[in-house]
C-alpha positions as a Markdown table, in Angstrom:
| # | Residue | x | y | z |
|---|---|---|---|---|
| 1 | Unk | -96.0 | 44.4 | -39.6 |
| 2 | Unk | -97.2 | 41.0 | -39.4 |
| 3 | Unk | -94.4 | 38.4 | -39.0 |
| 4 | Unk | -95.4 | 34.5 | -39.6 |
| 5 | Unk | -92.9 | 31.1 | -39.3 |
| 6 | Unk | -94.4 | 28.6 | -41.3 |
| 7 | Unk | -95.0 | 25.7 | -39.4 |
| 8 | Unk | -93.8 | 23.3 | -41.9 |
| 9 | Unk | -90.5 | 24.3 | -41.7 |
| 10 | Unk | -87.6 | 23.1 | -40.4 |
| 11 | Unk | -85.7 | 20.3 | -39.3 |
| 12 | Unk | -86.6 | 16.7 | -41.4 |
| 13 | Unk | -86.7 | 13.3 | -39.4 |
| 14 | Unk | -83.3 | 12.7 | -40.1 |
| 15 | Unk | -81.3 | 15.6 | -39.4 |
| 16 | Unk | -83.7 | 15.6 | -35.9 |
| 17 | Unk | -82.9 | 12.4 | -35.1 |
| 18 | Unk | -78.8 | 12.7 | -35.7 |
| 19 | Unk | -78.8 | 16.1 | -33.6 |
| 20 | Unk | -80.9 | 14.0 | -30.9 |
| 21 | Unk | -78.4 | 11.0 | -30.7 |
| 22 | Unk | -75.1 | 13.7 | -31.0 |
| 23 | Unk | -76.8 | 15.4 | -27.8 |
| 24 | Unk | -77.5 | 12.2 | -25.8 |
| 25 | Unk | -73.9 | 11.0 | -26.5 |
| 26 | Unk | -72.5 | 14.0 | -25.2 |
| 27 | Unk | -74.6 | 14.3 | -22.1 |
| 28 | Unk | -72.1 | 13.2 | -19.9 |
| 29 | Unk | -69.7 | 15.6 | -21.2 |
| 30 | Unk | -67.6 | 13.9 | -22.9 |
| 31 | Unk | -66.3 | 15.1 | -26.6 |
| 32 | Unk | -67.9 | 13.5 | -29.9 |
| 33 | Unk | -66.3 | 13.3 | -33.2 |
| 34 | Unk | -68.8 | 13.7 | -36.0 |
| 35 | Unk | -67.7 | 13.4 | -39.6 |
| 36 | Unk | -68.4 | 16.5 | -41.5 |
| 37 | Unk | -70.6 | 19.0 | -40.1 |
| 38 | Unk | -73.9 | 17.2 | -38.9 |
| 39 | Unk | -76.6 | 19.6 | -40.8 |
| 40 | Unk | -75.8 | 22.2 | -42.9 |
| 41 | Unk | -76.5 | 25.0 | -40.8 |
| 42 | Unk | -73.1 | 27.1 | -39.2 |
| 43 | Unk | -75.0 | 28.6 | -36.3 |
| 44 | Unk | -76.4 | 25.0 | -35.2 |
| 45 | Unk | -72.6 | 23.5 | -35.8 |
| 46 | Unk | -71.2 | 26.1 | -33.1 |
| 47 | Unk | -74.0 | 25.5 | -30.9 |
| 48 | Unk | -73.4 | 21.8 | -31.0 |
| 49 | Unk | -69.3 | 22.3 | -30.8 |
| 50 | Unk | -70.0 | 24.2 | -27.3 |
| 51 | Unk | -71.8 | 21.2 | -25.9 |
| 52 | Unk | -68.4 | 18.9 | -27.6 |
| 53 | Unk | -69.4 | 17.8 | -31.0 |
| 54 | Unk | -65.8 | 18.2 | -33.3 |
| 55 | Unk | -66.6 | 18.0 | -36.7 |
| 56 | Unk | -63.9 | 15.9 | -38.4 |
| 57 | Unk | -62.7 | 14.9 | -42.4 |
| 58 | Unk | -61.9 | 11.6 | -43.8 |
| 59 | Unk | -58.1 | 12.0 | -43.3 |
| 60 | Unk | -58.5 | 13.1 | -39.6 |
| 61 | Unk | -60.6 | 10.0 | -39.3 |
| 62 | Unk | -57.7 | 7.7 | -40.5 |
| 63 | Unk | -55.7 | 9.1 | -37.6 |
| 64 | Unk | -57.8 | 8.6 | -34.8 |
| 65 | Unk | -58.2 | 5.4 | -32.8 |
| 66 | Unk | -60.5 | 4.0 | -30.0 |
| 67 | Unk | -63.1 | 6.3 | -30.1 |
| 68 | Unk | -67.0 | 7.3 | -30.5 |
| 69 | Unk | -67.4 | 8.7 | -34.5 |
| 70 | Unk | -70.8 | 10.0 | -35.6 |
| 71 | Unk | -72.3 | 9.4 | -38.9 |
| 72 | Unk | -74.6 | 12.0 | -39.8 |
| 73 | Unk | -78.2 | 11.9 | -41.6 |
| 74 | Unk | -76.5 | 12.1 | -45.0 |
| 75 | Unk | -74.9 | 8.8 | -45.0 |
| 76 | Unk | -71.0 | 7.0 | -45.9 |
| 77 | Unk | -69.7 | 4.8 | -48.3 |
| 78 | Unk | -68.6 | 1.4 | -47.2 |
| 79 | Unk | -65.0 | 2.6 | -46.8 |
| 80 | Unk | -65.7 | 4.5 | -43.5 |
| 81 | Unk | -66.9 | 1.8 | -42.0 |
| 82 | Unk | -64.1 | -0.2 | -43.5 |
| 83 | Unk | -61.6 | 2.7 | -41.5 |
| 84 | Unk | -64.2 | 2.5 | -38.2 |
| 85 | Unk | -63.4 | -1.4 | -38.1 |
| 86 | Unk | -59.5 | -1.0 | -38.5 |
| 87 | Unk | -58.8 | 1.5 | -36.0 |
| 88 | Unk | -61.0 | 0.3 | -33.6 |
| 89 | Unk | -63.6 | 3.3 | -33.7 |
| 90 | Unk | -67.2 | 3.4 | -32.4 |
| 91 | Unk | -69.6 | 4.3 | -34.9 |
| 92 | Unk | -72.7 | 6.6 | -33.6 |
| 93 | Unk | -74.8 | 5.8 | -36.8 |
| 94 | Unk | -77.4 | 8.3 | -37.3 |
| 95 | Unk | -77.5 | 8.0 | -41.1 |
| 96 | Unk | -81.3 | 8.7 | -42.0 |
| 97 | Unk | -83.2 | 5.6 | -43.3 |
| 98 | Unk | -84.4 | 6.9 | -46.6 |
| 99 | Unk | -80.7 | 6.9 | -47.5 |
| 100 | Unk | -79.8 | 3.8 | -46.2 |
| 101 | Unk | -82.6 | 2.7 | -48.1 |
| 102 | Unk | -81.3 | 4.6 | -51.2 |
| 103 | Unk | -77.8 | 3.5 | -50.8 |
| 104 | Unk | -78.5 | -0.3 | -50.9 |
| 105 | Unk | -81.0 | 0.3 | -54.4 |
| 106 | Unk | -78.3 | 1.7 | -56.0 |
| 107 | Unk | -75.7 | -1.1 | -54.9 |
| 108 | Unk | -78.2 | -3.7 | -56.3 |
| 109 | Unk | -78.9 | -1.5 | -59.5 |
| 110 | Unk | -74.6 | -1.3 | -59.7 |
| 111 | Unk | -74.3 | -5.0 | -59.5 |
| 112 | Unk | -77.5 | -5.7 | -62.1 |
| 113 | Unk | -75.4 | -3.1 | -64.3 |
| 114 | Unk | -72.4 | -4.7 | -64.6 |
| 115 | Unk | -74.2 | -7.7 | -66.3 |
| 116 | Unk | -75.3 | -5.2 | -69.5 |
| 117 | Unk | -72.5 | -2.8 | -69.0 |
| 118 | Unk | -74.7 | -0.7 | -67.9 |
| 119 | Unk | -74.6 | 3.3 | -66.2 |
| 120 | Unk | -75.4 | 4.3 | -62.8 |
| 121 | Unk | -76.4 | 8.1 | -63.0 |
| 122 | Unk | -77.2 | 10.4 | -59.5 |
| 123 | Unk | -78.9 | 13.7 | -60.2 |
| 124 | Unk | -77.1 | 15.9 | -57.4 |
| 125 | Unk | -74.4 | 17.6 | -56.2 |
| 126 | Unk | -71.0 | 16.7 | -56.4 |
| 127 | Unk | -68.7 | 16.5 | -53.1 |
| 128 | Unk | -72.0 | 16.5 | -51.7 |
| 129 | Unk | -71.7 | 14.2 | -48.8 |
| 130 | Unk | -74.9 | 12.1 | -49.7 |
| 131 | Unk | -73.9 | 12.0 | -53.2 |
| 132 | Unk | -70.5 | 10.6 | -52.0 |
| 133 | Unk | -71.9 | 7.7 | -49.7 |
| 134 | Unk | -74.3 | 6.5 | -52.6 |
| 135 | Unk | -71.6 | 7.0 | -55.4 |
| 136 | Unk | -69.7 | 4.4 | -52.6 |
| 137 | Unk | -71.7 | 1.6 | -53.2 |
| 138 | Unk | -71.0 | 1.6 | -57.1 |
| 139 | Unk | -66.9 | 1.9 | -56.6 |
| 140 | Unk | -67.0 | 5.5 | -57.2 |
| 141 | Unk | -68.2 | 4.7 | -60.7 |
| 142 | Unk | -71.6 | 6.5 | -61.1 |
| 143 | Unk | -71.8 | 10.0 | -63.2 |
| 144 | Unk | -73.1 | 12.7 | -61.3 |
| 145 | Unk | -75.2 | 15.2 | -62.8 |
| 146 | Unk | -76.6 | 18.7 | -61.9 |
| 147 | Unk | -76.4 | 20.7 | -65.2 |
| 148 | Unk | -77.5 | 19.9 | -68.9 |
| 149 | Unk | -74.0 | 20.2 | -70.2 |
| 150 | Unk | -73.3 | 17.5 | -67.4 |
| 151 | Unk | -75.1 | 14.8 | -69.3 |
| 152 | Unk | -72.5 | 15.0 | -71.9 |
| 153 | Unk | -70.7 | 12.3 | -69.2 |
| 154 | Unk | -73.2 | 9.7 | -70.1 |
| 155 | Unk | -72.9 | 7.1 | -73.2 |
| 156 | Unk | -76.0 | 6.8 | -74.2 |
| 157 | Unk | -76.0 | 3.9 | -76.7 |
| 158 | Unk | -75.6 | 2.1 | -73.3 |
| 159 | Unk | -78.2 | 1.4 | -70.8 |
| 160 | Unk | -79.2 | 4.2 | -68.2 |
| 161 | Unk | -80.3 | 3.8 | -64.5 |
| 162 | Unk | -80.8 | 7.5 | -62.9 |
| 163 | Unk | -81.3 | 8.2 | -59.7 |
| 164 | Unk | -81.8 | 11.3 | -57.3 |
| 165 | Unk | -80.2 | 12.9 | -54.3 |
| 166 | Unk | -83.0 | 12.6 | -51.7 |
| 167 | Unk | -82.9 | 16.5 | -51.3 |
| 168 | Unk | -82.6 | 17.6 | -55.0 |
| 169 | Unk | -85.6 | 19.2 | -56.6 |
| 170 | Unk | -88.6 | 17.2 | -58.1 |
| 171 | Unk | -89.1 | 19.9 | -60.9 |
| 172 | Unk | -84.8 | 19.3 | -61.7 |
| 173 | Unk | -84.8 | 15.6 | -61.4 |
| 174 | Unk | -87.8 | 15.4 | -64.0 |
| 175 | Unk | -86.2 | 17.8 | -66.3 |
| 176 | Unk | -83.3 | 15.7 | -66.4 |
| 177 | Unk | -85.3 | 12.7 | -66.4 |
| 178 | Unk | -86.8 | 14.1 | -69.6 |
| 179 | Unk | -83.5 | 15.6 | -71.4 |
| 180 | Unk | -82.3 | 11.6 | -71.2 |
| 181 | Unk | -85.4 | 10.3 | -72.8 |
| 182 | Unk | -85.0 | 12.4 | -75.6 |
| 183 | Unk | -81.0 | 12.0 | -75.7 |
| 184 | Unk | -81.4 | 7.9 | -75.9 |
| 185 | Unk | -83.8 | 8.5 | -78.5 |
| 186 | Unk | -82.1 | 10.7 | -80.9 |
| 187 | Unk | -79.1 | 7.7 | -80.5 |
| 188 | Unk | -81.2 | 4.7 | -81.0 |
| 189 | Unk | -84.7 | 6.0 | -83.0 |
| 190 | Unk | -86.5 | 4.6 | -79.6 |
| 191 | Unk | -87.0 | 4.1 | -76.1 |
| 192 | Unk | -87.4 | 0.7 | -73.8 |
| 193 | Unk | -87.0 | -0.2 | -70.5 |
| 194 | Unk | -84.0 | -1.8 | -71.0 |
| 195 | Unk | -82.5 | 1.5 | -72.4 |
| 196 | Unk | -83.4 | 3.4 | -69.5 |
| 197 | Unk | -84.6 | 3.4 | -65.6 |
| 198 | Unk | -85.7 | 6.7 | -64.2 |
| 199 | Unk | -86.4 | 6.5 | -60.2 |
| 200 | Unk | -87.4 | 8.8 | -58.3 |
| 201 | Unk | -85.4 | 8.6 | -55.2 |
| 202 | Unk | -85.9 | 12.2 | -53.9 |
| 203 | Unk | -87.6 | 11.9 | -50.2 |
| 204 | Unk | -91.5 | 12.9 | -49.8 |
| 205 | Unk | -90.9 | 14.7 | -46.5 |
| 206 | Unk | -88.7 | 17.0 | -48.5 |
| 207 | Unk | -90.6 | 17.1 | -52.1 |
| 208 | Unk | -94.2 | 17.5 | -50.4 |
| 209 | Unk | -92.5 | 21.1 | -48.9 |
| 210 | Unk | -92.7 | 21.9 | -52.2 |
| 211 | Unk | -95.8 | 23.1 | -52.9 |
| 212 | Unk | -96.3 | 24.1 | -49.3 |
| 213 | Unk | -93.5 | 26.7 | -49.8 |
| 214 | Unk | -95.4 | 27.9 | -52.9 |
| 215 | Unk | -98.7 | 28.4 | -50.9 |
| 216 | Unk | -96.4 | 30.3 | -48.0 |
| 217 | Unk | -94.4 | 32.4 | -50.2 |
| 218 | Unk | -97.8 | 33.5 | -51.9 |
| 219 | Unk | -99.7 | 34.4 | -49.1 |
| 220 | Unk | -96.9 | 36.8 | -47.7 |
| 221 | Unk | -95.5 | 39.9 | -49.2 |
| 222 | Unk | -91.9 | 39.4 | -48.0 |
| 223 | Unk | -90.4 | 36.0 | -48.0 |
| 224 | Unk | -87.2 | 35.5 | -45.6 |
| 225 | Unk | -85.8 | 32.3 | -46.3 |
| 226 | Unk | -83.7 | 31.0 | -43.2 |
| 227 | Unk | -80.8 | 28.3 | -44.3 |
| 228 | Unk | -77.4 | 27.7 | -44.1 |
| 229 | Unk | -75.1 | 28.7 | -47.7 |
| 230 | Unk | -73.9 | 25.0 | -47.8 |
| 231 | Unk | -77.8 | 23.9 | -47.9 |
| 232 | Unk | -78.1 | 21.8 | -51.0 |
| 233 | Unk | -82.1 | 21.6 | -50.0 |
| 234 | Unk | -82.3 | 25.0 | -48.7 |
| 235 | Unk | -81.0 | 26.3 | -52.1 |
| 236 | Unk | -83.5 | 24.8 | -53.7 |
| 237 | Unk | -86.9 | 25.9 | -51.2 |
| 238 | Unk | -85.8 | 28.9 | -51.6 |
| 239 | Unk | -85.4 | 29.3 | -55.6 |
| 240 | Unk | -89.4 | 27.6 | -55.2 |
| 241 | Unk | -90.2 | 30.7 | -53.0 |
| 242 | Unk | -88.6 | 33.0 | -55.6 |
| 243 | Unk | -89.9 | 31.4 | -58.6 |
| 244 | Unk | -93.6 | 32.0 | -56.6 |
| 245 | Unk | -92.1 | 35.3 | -55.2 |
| 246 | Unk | -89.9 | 37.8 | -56.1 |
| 247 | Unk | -89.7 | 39.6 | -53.5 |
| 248 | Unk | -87.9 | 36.4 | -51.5 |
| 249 | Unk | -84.5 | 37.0 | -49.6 |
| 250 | Unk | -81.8 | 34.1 | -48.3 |
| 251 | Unk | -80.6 | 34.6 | -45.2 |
| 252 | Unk | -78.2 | 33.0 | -43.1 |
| 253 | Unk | -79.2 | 34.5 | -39.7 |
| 254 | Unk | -80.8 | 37.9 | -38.9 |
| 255 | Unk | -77.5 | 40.0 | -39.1 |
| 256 | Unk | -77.6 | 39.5 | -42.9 |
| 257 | Unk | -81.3 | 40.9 | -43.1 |
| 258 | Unk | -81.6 | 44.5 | -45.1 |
| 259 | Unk | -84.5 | 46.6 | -43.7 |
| 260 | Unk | -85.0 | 48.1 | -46.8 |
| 261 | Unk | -86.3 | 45.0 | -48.0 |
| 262 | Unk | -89.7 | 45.9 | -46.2 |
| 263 | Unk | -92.5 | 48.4 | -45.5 |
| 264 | Unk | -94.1 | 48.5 | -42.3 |
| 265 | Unk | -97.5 | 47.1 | -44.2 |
| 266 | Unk | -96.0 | 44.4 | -44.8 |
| 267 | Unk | -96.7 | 40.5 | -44.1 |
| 268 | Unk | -93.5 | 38.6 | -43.5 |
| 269 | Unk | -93.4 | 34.8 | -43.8 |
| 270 | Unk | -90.4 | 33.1 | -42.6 |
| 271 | Unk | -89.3 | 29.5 | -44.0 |
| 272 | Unk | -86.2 | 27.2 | -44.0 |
| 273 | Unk | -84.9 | 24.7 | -44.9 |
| 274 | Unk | -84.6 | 20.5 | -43.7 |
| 275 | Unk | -81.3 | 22.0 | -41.8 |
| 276 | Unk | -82.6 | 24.8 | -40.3 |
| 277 | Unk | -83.3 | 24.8 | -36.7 |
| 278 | Unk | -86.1 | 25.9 | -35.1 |
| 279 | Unk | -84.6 | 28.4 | -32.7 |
| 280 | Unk | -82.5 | 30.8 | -35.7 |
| 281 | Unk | -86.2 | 31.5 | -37.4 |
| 282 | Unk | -87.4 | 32.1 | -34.3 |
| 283 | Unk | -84.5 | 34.5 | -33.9 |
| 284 | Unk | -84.7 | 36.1 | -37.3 |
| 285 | Unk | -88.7 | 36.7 | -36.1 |
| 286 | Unk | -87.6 | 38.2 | -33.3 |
| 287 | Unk | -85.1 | 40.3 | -34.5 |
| 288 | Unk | -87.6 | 42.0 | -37.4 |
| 289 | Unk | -90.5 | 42.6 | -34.9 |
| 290 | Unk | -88.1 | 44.6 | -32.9 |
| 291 | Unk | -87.4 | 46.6 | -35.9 |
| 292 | Unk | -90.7 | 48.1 | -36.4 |
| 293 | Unk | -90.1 | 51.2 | -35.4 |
| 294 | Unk | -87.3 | 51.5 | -37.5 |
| 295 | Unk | -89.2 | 50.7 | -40.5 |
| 296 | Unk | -91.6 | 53.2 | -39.9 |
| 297 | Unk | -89.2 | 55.7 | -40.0 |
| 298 | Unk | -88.0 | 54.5 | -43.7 |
């Protein structure tokens, strides 16, 4: 059995660089408080707790006081840092730039709105905590949208700005993209820019793994696709690598791996997701070429 990691997997710049600046805060020991698990991933939020990362909610945060808080890749609204400044808290911010950046066009785009009673609506997942910092900047007022039937939120004899999670799906976002077009003009007999704003706000280090999964999940037999279950991202890499492949498998870690899955001809990629460390592929790898004599005997 040959057993490949693709290369292009794994951690994104920002999840990388909020696991770096949790680790270097916690060097000298001392316990951090992060809000809401820092990536996605269970296995790399136990590592992280035995080293002193707690992960923290919103109404824990209102309790503490005089302490170091982390922000994680995915971003807050402007009401944590409202709570940070009241109570006196510390705030490690290792939000990721392209959501920064994201957050603060859809603020301007909410404030140009309210001039033409305009909507702001953010293709994603709701309670996601990226969807809930950007929602933030437009007082909680923008309509989130993951399914058709969602769209039936949106008034569309009224202007329409739509944006993107930055880890949502290109092919989803256009689709949606598309289904508005065609809503706004079966309301108003046409289209302009003042009717609607599409942007595409869904991050190129995450989009451009794409159709790199697609060439990885082709050129292997078996496809074990490494993420954690709360992986918005890793949800949809992996439906790409089933889409290509059918004979793709989601995994959390290598205990949930079924060795029926495989024959002992087989080439086995393995991929994650942006919240996937390194070190469980490598372990999932591990684990299957230790299997093979196992699978000879099935």
């Amino acid at each position: 059995m040959q057993v490949d990691i693709d290369q292009h997997s794994g951690y994104c710049f920002g999840v990388e660089f909020a696991i770096q600046m949790a680790e270097d805060e916690m060097s000298d020991g001392q316990e951090l408080y992060c809000l809401g698990d820092i990536v996605h991933n269970a296995m790399e939020v136990d590592r992280l707790y035995q080293k002193g990362l707690r992960t923290i909610d919103r109404e824990q945060l209102e309790q503490l006081r005089d302490c170091k808080v982390l922000i994680r890749a995915h971003g807050e609204p402007p009401e944590t840092y409202e709570t940070a400044l009241k109570n006196n808290i510390e705030l490690i911010d290792a939000s990721c730039p392209v959501v920064l950046k994201l957050q603060n066009r859809i603020k301007h785009a909410y404030d140009k709105a309210q001039s033409v009673d305009g909507q702001i609506v953010i293709y994603g997942k709701p309670g996601h905590a990226e969807v809930i910092g950007l929602t933030g900047q437009t007082n909680d007022e923008a309509i989130i949208i993951t399914t058709e039937e969602d769209l039936e939120q949106i008034d569309f004899s009224r202007p329409v700005t739509l944006y993107s999670q930055t880890t949502k799906s290109t092919k989803g976002f256009y689709k949606m993209k598309e289904l508005i077009e065609e809503r706004i003009k079966a309301n108003k007999g046409s289209l302009s820019v003042e009717d609607f704003q599409a942007n595409d706000s869904i991050c190129r280090q995450v989009s451009n793994r794409e159709p790199k999964m697609i060439q990885f999940s082709s050129t292997h037999d078996v496809i074990l696709f490494v993420a954690g279950k709360k992986s918005s991202n890793g949800r949809a890499l992996y439906n790409v690598c089933l889409s290509n492949n059918p004979r793709s498998y989601f995994v959390e870690n290598e205990d949930e791996i079924n060795l029926d899955w495989f024959k002992p001809e087989d080439s086995v990629g393995i991929c994650g997701a942006t919240s996937t460390p390194r070190w469980l592929m490598e372990n999932v790898a591990n684990f299957l070429m230790a299997q093979e004599e196992n699978l000879a005997e099935i």
